[in-house]
C-alpha positions, 0 to 999 in steps of 0.5 A, spaced: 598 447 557 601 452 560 601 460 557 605 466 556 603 472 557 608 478 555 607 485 557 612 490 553 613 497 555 619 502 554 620 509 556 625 515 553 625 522 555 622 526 549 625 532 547 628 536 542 633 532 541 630 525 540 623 529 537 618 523 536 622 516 538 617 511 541 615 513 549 609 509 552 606 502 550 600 500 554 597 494 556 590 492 558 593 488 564 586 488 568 580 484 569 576 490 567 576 494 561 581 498 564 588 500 561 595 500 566 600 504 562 606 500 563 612 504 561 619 505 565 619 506 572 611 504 574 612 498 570 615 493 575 610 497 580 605 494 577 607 487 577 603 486 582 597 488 580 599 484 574 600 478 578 593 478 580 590 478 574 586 473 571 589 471 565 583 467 561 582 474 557 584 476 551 590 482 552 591 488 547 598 491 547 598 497 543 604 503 541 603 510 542 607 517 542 604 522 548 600 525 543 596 518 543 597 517 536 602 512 532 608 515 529 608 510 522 615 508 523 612 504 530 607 500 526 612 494 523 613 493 530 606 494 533 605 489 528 609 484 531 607 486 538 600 485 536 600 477 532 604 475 539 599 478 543 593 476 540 593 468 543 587 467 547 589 465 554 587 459 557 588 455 563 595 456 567 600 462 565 606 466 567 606 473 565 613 475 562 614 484 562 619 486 558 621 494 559 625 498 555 628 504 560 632 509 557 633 515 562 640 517 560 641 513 554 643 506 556 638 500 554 636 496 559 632 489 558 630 484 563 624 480 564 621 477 570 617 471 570 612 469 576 616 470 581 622 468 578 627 473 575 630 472 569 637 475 567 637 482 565 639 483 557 644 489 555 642 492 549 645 497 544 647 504 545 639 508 545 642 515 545 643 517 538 637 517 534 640 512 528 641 507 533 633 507 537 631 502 530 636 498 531 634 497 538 627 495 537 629 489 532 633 486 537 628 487 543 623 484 538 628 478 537 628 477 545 621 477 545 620 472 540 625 468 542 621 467 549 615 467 545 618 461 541 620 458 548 614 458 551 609 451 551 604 451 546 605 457 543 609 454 536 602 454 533 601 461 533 606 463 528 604 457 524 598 460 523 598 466 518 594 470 523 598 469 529 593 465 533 592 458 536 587 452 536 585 452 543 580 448 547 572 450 546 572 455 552 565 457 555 563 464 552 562 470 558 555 470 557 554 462 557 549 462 563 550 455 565 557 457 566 555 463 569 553 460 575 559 459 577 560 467 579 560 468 586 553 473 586 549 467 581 551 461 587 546 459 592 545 463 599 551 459 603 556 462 610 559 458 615 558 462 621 565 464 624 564 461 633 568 467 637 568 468 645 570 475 644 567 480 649 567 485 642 562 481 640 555 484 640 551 480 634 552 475 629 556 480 624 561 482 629 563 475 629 564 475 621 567 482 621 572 480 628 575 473 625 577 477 618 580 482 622 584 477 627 585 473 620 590 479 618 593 481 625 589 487 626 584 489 631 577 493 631 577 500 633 574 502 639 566 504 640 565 511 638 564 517 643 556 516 645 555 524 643 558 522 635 554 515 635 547 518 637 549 523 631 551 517 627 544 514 629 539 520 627 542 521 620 543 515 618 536 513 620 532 519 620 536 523 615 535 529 621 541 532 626 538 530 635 537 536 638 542 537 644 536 534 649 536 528 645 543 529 646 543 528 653 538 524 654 542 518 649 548 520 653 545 520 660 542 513 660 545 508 663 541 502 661 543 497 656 537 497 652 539 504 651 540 504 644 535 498 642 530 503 644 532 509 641 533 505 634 526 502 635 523 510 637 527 512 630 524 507 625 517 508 628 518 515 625 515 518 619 522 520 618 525 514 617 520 513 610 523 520 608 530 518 608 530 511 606 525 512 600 531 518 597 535 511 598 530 508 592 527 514 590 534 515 587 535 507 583 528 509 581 531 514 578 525 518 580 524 527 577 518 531 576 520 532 568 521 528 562 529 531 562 532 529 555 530 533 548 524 537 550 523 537 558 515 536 560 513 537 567 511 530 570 506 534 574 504 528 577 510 524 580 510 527 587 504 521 588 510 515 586 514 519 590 510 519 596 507 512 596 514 510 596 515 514 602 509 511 606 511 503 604 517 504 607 515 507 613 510 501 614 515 497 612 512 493 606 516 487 605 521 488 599 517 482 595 511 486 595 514 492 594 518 491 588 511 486 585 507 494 586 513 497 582 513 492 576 505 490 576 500 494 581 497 495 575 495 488 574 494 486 582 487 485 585 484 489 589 478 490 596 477 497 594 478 503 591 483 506 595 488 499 594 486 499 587 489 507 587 496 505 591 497 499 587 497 502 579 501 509 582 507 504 585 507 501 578 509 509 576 517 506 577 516 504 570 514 510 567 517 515 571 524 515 567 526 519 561 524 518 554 526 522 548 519 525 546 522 529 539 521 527 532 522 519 534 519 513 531 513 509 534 518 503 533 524 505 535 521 509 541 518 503 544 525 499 544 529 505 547 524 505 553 524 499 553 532 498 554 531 504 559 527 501 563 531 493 562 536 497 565 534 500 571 531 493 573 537 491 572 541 496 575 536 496 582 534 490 584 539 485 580 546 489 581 547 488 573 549 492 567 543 488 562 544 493 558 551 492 555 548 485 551 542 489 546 546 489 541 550 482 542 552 477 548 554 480 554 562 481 553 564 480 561 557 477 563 553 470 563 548 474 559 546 472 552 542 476 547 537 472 548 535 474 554 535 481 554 530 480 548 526 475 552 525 481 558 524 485 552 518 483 550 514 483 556 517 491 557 515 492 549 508 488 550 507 494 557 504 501 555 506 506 558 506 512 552 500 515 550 497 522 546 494 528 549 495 534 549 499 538 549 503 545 547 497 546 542 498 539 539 496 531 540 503 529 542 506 522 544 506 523 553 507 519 558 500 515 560 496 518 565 490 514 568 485 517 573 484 516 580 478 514 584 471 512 583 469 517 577 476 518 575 477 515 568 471 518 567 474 525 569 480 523 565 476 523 559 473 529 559 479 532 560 484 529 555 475 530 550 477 537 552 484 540 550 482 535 543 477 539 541 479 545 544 482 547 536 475 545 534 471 550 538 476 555 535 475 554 529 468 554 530 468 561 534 472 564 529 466 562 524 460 564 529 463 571 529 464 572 522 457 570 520 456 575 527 460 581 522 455 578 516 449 579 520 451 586 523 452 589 516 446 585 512 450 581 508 446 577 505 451 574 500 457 573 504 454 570 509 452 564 504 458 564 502 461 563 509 455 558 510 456 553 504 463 552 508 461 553 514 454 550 515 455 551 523 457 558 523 450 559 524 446 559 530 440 554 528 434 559 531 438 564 526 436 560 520 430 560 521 427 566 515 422 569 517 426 572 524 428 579 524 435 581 523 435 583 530 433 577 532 438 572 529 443 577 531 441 576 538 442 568 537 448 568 533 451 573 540 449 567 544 452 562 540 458 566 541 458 567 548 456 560 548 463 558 545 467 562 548 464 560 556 468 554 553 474 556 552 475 561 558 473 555 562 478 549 562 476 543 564 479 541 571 486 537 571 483 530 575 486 527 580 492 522 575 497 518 575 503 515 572 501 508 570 502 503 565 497 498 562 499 492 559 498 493 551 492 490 548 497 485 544 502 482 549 507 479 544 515 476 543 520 480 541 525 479 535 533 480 537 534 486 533 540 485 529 547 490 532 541 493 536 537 496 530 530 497 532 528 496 524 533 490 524 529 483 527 533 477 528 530 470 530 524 471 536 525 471 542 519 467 547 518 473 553 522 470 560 527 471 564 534 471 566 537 464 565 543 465 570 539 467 576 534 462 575 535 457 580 531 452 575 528 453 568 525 459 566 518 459 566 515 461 560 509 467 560 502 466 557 500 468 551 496 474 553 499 477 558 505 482 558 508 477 563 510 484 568 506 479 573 511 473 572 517 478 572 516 481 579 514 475 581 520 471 579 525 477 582 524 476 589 523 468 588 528 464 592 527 458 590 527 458 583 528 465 580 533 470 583 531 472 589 537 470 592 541 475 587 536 480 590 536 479 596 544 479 595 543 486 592 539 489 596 543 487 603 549 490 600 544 496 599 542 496 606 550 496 608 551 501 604 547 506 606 549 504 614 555 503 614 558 508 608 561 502 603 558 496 601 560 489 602 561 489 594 563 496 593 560 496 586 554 496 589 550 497 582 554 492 578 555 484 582 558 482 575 564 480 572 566 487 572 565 489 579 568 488 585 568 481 589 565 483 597 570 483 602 565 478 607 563 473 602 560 470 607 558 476 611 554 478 604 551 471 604 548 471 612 545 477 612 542 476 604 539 470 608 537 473 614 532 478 609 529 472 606 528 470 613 524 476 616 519 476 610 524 481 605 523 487 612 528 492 610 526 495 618 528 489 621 536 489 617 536 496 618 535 494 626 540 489 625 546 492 623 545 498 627 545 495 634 551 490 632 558 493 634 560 493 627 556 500 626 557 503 632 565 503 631 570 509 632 572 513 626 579 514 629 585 513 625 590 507 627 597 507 622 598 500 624 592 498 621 592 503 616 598 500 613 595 494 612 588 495 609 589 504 607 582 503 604 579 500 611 576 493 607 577 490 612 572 494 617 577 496 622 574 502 624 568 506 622 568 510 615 568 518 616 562 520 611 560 527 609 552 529 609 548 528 603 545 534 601 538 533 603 541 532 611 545 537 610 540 542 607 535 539 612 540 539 619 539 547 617 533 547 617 532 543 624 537 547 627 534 553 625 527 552 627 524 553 620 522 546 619 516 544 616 516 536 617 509 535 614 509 531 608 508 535 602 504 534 594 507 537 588 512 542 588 512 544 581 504 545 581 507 553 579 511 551 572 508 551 566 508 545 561 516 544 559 519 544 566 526 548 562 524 552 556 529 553 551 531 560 552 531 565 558 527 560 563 524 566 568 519 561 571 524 556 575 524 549 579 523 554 586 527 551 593 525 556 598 520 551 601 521 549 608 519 541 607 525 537 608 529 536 602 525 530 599 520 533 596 524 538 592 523 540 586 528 535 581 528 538 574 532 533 570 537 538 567 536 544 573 537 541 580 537 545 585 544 548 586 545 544 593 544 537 590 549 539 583 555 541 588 554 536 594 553 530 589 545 529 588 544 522 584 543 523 576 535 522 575 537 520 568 539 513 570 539 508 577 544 511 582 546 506 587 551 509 590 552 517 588 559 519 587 563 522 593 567 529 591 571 534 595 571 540 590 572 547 592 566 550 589 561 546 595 566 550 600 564 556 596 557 554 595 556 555 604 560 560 605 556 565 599 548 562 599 544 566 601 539 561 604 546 558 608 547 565 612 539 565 613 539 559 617 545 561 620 542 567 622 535 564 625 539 558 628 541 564 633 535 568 633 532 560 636 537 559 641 540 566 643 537 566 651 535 571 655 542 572 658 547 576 655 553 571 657 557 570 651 560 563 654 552 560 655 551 563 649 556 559 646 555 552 649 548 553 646 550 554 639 555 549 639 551 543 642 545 545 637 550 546 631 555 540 632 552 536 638 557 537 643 561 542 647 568 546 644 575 544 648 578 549 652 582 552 645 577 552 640 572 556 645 577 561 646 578 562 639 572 562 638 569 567 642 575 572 641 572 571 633 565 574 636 568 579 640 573 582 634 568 581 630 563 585 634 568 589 635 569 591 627 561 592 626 560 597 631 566 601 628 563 601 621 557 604 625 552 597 624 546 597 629 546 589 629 553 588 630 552 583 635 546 579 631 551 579 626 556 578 629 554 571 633 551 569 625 557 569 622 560 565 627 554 561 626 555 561 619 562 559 620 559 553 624 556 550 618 562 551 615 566 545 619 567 538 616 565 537 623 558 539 621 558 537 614 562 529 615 560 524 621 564 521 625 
């Protein structure tokens, strides 16, 4: 049965004379959730997007004036528009768009369907206000004319509804129907055959038969200064320094890169930057965040542990099983015990709402955050969405959500301790080490009865007070309430007076040693446990903690299994079989994973994913640009034992990556957004490298690793009022161990696009805002660096030229063209001039600071070529 879809739009200038005639109907026209207006002008414009629709979702055609709301004399036509549209497309359609333009008062209608154009249609008069309801009715008669016509579409007035009887059509969220999506089929590629000289790896092949495909050629390799740059941020997240510079450059051996790539990942400061890659979907922060914001003052050891699995390389598979269950892992010793439970912090470190929250209702929403972020960061899907129904774009029914539910609701990550002077619900915290569950508990023992010795000191002293002035009745008064407020050798009677006073002062001082002397904070983690009672969850009926449906058995995804879902057994979380289920090829989702996580790794080194939506491989998402490509190098991870090394490796040294930024207008024309990877994405720094580039240049760099950096903030990290202790950033430590204060970021990381610590962050956002120039030209640590980077490559010459080159390679890794040398030492010497005028005794320091500073400034230091 072929379908017909009619798109209806009409436009007029709205002014006082036609006050609130109709002017924009829109349109959902898109696979995803967004709405294209279709009005006027942009209507036949759109027509192409349109085309390339797909047309088995329902379509909702709504009228609005400017303002957003619908004027009352549109609503009978509304109505009209509606009914039509409400039929369920299925099968072959042809889109039919009627547009009603008025821009001087003549009525146009036409209708294009396909590719084939139907003749225009003459209306009425549109300029008088009179005339604008006759105009409609009779484009409301042209629209149910074509929608008669049309075949298969009689019955849709013949129900009282407007709706038809179509065939059963599987639901979004049938998972056996779901598997058709590209992301759920299994791993396959056809490896193009190329005898191109450009070709360097098997990824240059993929990439050079798209491009020959489209008429297009790849750019020409980047210049050896900006390739060396590229690899050293990309890797190691930190700028080479002029020696490293030349060095690259000056060797002429064909191994030259493999050797340098190979050096930079042997380096510590490999785990620093692509741990922040993970940190960042762990949605790692040293505070609770949300209502009442709570130090997590032991976060640093998961962030550090993840720092150091990466640089040894642990494979993904094992990586990602410490995360989920180190805690239920075996163990040689208890230094691995240790490591395992602190990796399992990825499922506690992320936000909760800790005020005034049912138990119930708490252990849910954890849950879903927690469902989310696995979601999210290993499998690329939005889980979330199918909690309160059957994912509405994706192969994910209810059910499925609420059998991964129960074995997050079956973990305990939550416990009561103490806590600005009362028990609160915290998250839990384990000891470490040999004795360290024994030290953890006597340190919880001490603040819950802390209060108690209080009170008991409290009464000592009163008895003391008694016992001074001889009262003997108000001391039995006290003591029939307070029996202990006594010390037991001043209770026996033949003592003098002086003597049970001098007990009862010991007492007192005993009591108050206890206060004075907290216990100790041991050596504690993050770490969940399973709960004493694992169970399965209940569908929660529209979402409602409170509301239970029909019990779901703990499980996984069926969609992303490649057989039958294992069950998990009673007694057991199943946090265990879960991890074990997401990176299994064979029969879970590791190829979903690996998908993932290649597209990850892609995205990183080559600044755009294969699938740019790299947090989302669902309907809703994008569709990879190299399907194939995707699949080669998700296979390729399996292969090499789940190494994110070796595909870092990989890609690095393929002539893909090491591509020329230069702009081709041919090739732009074609493919503006480079989907095609005609030449190398420019990117700006992050704000770690950039922040940490500064650093390096300037000498102030401390490279070792780093324990907490909030030890100094007091229990809620941000106090409601003035906050006078604050997150500190003057550390000299590079930028991954900063402080990340949910609700108080660095002022680096809020104006250059730091992840959100509240949920998974695969990709951050990419903004060019006025307030990231200001922040460099007016941050006193900017002008600082500038000022030490001087200090450090300022010479023992006085030749402005030498000094300059100097600055100029440290900065920006190469040398200044004939034009921007004179400029800029016509700047040094105008503003040396300038400052020794107003009587500055520097003037020359300064001088050469500011031009440094301006340096930082560039979009050559801030982007990579």
């Amino acid at each position: 049965m072929e379908c017909q879809l009619f798109l209806i739009g009409w436009h007029c200038r709205v002014g006082p004379s036609n006050g609130d005639r109709p002017t924009l109907l829109s349109s959902a026209c898109h696979d995803s959730p967004t709405l294209a207006s279709l009005g006027g002008a942009n209507l036949c414009g759109a027509l192409t997007c349109i085309k390339g629709s797909q047309p088995s979702q329902v379509r909702t055609i709504y009228c609005a004036d400017e303002s957003g709301s619908v004027p009352i004399h549109q609503r009978k036509f509304e109505r009209w528009i509606q009914r039509m549209a409400a039929l369920r497309l299925t099968g072959r359609a042809r889109w039919h768009v009627v547009s009603f333009v008025n821009p001087v008062g003549m009525q146009f209608i036409h209708s294009i369907s396909g590719t084939d154009r139907i003749p225009s249609l003459r209306g009425a008069d549109f300029a008088c206000q009179a005339k604008w309801k006759r105009t409609i009715r009779l484009c409301a008669a042209v629209v149910l004319l074509l929608f008669l016509c049309s075949s298969g579409n009689a019955a849709a007035l013949a129900n009282g509804k407007g709706r038809t009887t179509l065939p059963d059509q599987p639901k979004p969220s049938d998972p056996v129907a779901g598997k058709e999506h590209w992301a759920f089929r299994p791993l396959s590629y056809r490896r193009p055959e190329s005898d191109s000289n450009w070709v360097r790896s098997p990824i240059d092949e993929f990439v050079l038969s798209r491009l020959l495909a489209a008429g297009l050629h790849p750019s020409s390799d980047a210049d050896p200064r900006d390739l060396v740059r590229r690899i050293y941020f990309q890797l190691i997240g930190l700028p080479p320094t002029p020696q490293q510079v030349s060095e690259y450059v000056q060797d002429d051996l064909p191994d030259a890169t493999e050797r340098l790539v190979d050096r930079l990942l042997r380096s510590p400061q490999f785990g620093e930057r692509w741990g922040r890659h993970w940190l960042d979907l762990a949605r790692y922060a040293d505070s609770n965040g949300l209502d009442e914001n709570f130090l997590f003052r032991e976060a640093w050891r998961y962030r550090n542990w993840v720092i150091d699995a990466v640089n040894a390389d642990v494979p993904f598979d094992r990586f990602l099983l410490e995360q989920i269950a180190g805690d239920l892992l075996g163990f040689e010793s208890i230094e691995q015990r240790d490591r395992q439970r602190i990796a399992a912090g990825f499922l506690v470190v992320g936000p909760k709402v800790l005020l005034g929250n049912d138990s119930a209702k708490q252990r849910m929403e954890i849950a879903d955050e927690q469902i989310d972020t696995v979601g999210r960061s290993v499998l690329g899907m939005t889980l979330g969405c199918a909690r309160c129904h059957d994912h509405k774009f994706d192969p994910i029914p209810t059910a499925d959500y609420y059998a991964l539910a129960g074995i997050l609701t079956s973990t305990q990550v939550m416990e009561q301790r103490y806590m600005l002077n009362e028990q609160r619900v915290m998250e839990q915290l384990v000891g470490l080490g040999d004795s360290g569950d024994k030290l953890d508990q006597a340190y919880e023992e001490y603040w819950r009865e802390l209060p108690k010795v209080k009170e008991a000191k409290k009464h000592t002293e009163s008895a003391l007070e008694f016992l001074k002035k001889n009262d003997s009745a108000g001391l039995k008064t006290l003591l029939e309430k307070h029996p202990d407020a006594l010390a037991e050798k001043a209770k026996e009677d033949l003592l003098s007076n002086e003597a049970r006073i001098e007990f009862q002062n010991a007492l007192v001082a005993k009591l108050q040693a206890v206060i004075s002397k907290p216990a100790e904070i041991p050596p504690r983690a993050m770490i969940p446990s399973d709960a004493d009672h694992p169970a399965d969850e209940s569908i929660r009926l529209a979402g409602q903690f409170d509301r239970k449906g029909e019990k779901v058995h703990r499980g996984f995804l069926q969609v992303a299994s490649q057989s039958a879902p294992a069950r998990v057994p009673d007694g057991r979380s199943g946090r265990l079989e879960l991890a074990q289920w997401l990176t299994n090829e064979k029969t879970g989702a590791g190829q979903l994973t690996a998908r993932v996580l290649a597209n990850r790794i892609w995205h990183h080194l080559i600044g755009r994913g294969l699938v740019r939506t790299v947090d989302n491989f669902g309907r809703t998402g994008e569709t990879p640009s190299h399907p194939e490509l995707l699949d080669f190098l998700a296979r390729d991870l399996i292969k090499s034992g789940w190494s994110i090394k070796a595909l870092v490796r990989e890609i690095v040294l393929s002539r893909t990556f090491r591509m020329s930024s230069q702009h081709d207008g041919i090739a732009n024309e074609k493919d503006p957004e480079n989907r095609m990877l005609w030449r190398a994405h420019r990117r700006r720094l992050d704000p770690e490298s950039l922040r940490d580039a500064m650093l390096a240049i300037s000498g102030r760099m401390d490279l070792a690793m780093m324990k907490s950096t909030v030890w100094y903030l007091g229990d809620q990290a941000t106090a409601v009022g003035a906050n006078k202790n604050r997150r500190r950033t003057d550390f000299p430590c590079r930028s991954v161990y900063l402080p990340v204060i949910r609700n108080d970021l660095p002022e680096l990381f809020q104006a250059f696009d730091f992840a959100d610590p509240h949920v998974a962050t695969g990709a951050r956002h990419q903004t060019m805002a006025a307030a990231q120039g200001l922040f460099m030209l007016n941050d006193p640590m900017v002008m600082d660096l500038a000022r030490a980077t001087v200090s450090r490559h300022w010479g023992g010459d006085s030749d402005d030229e030498s000094r300059l080159l100097r600055l100029f390679g440290a900065v920006l890794n190469g040398s200044p063209t004939t034009d921007e040398k004179r400029q800029l030492l016509s700047f040094v010497r105008s503003t040396e001039g300038r400052l020794i005028a107003e009587g500055d005794p520097e003037a020359t320091v300064r001088a050469w600071s500011i031009t440094c500073h301006a340096m930082f400034t560039l979009s050559r230091f801030q982007f990579l070529q």
